[in-house]
C-alpha positions as a printed Julia matrix, in Angstrom:
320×3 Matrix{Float64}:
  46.52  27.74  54.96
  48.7   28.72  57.58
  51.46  26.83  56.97
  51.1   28.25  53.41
  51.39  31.69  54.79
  54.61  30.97  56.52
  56.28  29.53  54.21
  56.15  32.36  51.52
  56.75  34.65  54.87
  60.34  32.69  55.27
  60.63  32.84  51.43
  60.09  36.69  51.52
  62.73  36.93  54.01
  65.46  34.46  52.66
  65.12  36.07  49.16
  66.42  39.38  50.93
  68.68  37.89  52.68
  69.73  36.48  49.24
  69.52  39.89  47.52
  71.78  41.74  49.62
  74.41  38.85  49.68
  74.29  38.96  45.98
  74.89  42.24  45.52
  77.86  42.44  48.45
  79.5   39.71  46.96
  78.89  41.19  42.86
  80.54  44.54  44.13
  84.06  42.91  44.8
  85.93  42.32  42.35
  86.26  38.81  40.88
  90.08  38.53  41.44
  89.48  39.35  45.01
  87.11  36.56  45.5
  89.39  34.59  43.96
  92.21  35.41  46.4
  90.52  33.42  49.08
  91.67  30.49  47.38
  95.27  31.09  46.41
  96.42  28.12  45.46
  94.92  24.63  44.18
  97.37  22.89  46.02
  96.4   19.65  46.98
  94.03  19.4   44.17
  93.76  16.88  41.26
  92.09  18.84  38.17
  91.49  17.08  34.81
  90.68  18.49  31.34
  89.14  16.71  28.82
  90.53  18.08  25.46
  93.87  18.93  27.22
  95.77  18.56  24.02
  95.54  21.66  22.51
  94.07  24.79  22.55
  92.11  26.08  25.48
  92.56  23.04  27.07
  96.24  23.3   27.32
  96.67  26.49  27.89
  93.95  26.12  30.77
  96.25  23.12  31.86
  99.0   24.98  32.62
  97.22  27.63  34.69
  95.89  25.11  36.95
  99.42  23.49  37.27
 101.06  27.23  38.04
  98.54  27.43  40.9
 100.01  24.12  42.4
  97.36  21.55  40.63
  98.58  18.07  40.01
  96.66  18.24  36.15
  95.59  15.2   34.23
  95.43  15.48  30.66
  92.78  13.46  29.13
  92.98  13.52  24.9
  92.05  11.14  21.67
  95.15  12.52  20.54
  97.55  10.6   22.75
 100.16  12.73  21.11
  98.81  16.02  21.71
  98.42  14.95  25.59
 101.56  14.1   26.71
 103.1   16.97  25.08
 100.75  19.2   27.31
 101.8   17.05  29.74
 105.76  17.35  29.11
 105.14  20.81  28.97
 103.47  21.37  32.55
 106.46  18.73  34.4
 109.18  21.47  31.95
 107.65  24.3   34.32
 108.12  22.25  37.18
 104.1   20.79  37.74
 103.04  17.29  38.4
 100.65  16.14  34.94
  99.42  13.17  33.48
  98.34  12.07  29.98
  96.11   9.41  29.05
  94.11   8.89  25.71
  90.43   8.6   26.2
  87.93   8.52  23.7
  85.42  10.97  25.56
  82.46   9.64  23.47
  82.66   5.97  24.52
  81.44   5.59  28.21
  82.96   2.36  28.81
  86.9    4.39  27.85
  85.51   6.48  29.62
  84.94   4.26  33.09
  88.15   2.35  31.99
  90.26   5.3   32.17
  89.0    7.31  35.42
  89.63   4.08  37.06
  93.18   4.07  35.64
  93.58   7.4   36.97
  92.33   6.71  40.69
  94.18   4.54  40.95
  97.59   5.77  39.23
  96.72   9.78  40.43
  94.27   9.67  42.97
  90.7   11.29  43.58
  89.93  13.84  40.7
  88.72  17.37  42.95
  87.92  19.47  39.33
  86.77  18.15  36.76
  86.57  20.52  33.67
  84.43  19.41  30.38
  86.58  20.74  27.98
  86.47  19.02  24.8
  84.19  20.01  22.56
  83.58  19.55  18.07
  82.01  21.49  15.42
  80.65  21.13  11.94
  80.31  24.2   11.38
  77.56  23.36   8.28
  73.8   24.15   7.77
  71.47  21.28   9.36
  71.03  19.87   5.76
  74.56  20.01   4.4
  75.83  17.99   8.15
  76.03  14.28   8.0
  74.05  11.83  10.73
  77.0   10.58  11.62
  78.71  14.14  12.63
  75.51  15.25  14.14
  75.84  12.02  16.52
  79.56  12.8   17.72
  78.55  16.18  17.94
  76.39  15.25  21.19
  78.34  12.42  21.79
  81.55  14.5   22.25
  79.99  18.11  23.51
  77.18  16.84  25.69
  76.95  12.99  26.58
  80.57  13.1   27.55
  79.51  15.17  30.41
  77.28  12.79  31.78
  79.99  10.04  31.94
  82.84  12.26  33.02
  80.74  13.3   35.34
  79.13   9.69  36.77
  82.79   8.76  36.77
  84.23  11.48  39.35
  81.17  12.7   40.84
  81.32   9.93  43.5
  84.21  10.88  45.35
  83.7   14.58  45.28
  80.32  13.98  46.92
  82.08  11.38  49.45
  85.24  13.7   50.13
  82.71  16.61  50.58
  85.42  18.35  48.02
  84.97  18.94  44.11
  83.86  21.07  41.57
  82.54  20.21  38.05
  83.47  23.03  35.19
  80.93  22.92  32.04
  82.41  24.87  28.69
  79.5   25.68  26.85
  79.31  28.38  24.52
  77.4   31.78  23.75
  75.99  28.93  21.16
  74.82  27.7   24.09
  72.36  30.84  24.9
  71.64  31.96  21.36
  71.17  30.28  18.19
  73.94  30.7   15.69
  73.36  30.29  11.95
  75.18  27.07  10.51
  75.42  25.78  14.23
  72.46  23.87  14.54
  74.1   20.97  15.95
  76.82  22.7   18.0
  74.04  25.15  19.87
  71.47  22.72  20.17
  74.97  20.66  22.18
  75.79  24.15  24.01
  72.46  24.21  24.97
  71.75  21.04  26.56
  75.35  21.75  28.14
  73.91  24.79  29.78
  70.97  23.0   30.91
  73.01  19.64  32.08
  74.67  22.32  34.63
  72.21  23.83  35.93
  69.87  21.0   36.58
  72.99  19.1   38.02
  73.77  21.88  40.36
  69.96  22.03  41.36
  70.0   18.67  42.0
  73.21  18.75  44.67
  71.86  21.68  46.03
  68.47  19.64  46.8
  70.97  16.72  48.05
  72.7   18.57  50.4
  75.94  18.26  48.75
  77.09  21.78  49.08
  81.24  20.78  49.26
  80.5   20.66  45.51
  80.29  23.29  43.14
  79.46  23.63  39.08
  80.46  26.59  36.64
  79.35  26.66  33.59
  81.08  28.82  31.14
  79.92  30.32  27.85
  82.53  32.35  25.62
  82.05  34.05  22.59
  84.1   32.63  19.34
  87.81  31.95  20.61
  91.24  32.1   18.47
  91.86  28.77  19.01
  91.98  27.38  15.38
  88.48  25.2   16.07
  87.03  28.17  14.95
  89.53  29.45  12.3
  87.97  31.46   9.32
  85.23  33.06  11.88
  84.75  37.07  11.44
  83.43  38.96  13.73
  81.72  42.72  13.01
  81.09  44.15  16.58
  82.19  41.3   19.1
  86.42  40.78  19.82
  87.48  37.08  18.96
  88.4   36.13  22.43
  91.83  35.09  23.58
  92.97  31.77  24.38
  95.11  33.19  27.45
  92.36  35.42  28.61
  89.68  33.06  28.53
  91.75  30.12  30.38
  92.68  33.27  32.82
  88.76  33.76  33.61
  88.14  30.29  33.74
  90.41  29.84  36.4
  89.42  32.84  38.39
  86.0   31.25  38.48
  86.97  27.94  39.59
  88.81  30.18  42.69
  85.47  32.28  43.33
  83.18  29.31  42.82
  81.33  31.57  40.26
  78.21  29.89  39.26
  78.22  31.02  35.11
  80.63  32.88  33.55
  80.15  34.67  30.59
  82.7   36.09  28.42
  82.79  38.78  27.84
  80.83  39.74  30.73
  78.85  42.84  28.73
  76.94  40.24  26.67
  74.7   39.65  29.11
  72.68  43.14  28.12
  71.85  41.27  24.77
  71.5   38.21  26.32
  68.17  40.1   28.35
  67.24  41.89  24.99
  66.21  37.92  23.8
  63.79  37.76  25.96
  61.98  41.21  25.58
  62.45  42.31  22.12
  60.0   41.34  19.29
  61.74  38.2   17.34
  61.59  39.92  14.13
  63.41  42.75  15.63
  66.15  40.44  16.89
  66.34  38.79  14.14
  66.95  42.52  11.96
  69.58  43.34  14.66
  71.77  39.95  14.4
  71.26  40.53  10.2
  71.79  43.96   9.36
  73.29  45.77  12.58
  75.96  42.78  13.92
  75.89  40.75  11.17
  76.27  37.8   13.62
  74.35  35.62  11.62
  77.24  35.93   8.56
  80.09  35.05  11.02
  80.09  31.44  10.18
  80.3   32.39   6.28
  84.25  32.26   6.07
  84.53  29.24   8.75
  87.28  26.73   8.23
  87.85  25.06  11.52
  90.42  23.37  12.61
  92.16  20.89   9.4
  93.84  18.24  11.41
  91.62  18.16  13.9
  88.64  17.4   10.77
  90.99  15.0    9.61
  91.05  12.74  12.69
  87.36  13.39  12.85
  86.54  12.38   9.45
  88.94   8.78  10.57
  86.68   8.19  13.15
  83.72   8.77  11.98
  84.62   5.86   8.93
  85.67   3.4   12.0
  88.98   4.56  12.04
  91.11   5.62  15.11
  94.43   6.34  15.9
């Protein structure tokens, strides 16, 4: 009983303690906090998905800030030309082709690159799919890579670097989820229910390195709203901006300097993010209908056509 009683008394007082350093910390600015970390010097940061897209352009902002970058793509192609691109500017980068969804590539190639880079310091879970079709209309087989590629990657990315962050008391693991990842999107069924388990894969991993001890290593987890990156080409959007490439990989980067926990984008969302959870369901479900019309924004989808092409090859046992 007594015990008991101290033990919510030191709760009481760490969770003030906690208060007040959250909202010191909150009230300066973001690119302040990241100022304390100027550079990534020193650091060894690899994308998965670095190919194209967000991946590449969040490539060559880590490389600007003095990263040596490693480039991991199933388009071999598509990596060392993100690659080229960051040694043109005068950065140190590495391609390699790694099929994300295949643990044992997966093993094959971090070993590859400890031994041919060094000791991987941020990891960022990148690479990501979508179907962008209704539950019924989506194939087994493309509901299968869909995890395989947006959420089971993570886990063996993840196993594979993990190790020596923990032992080098160094590292930090970046999780791109989505807004899909938070709220159900019509004709997304597979990606959110991915986005989902994405947000919940960082979360209980940082809980469980917190309980460890192993506070040299951080987690963000990031969840954008639709981005102009062609993956999502033929998306509208009534209320929301499409994000920017540049300005996402910008934020994304600023995080990894702060060692911001989630990052949302853009930030504002998180008002309607709190309505979920205290508004009527029918009422939320009127808003997203008739007001935002979020649930139509998937209506003129077209996605990315090459990258569905070298999907559709590998999902009939073909690969490049």
């Amino acid at each position: 009983m007594f015990q008991g009683l101290v033990d919510f008394l030191v709760f009481l007082i760490l969770s003030a303690y906690y208060i007040i350093e959250s909202i010191i910390i909150n009230l300066i600015p973001r690119h302040y906090r990241a100022g304390w970390r100027e550079t990534l010097r020193g650091e060894i940061a690899l994308v998965t998905g670095g190919g194209n897209g967000i991946g590449r352009t969040l490539c060559s902002k880590l490389s600007r800030l003095g990263a040596t970058v490693v480039i991991w793509d199933i388009n071999s192609q598509g990596a060392e030309d993100t690659a080229a691109m960051l040694r043109q500017e005068g950065g140190k980068a590495h391609s390699y082709k790694c099929d994300i969804s295949n643990n044992d590539d997966v093993y094959a190639t971090a070993k590859k690159v400890r031994q041919e880079v060094g000791k991987v310091t941020i990891l960022v879970n990148n690479a990501g799919i979508v179907s962008g079709k209704t539950l019924l209309e989506t194939p087994d087989a493309m509901i299968k890579k869909t995890f395989d590629v947006n959420i089971l990657a993570h886990f063996w990315t993840t196993k594979a670097f993990l190790p020596d962050m923990i032992a080098g008391d160094n590292g930090h693991i970046v999780t791109i989820a989505s807004l899909a990842g938070l709220v159900g999107v019509n004709k997304l069924v597979d990606y959110s229910a991915s986005k989902f388990a994405a947000v919940g894969f960082d979360e209980a991993l940082r809980l469980e390195l917190e309980v460890e001890g192993k506070r040299g290593v951080s987690t963000t987890v990031v969840c954008p709203y639709y981005v102009s990156t062609g993956m999502f080409e033929g998306v509208k959007s009534r209320l929301f901006p499409i994000l920017e490439p540049d300005y996402v990989a910008d934020e994304i980067v600023t995080a990894i300097r702060s060692r911001d926990k989630v990052l949302l984008l853009p930030s504002y969302l998180r008002i309607f993010l709190a309505l979920k959870f205290t508004l009527p369901m029918k009422m939320l479900y009127t808003l997203g209908v008739r007001v935002l019309k979020i649930t139509q924004t998937m209506d003129t989808f077209q996605g990315r056509q090459n990258a569905k092409s070298q999907l559709n090859g590998q999902l009939d046992g073909k690969n490049d």
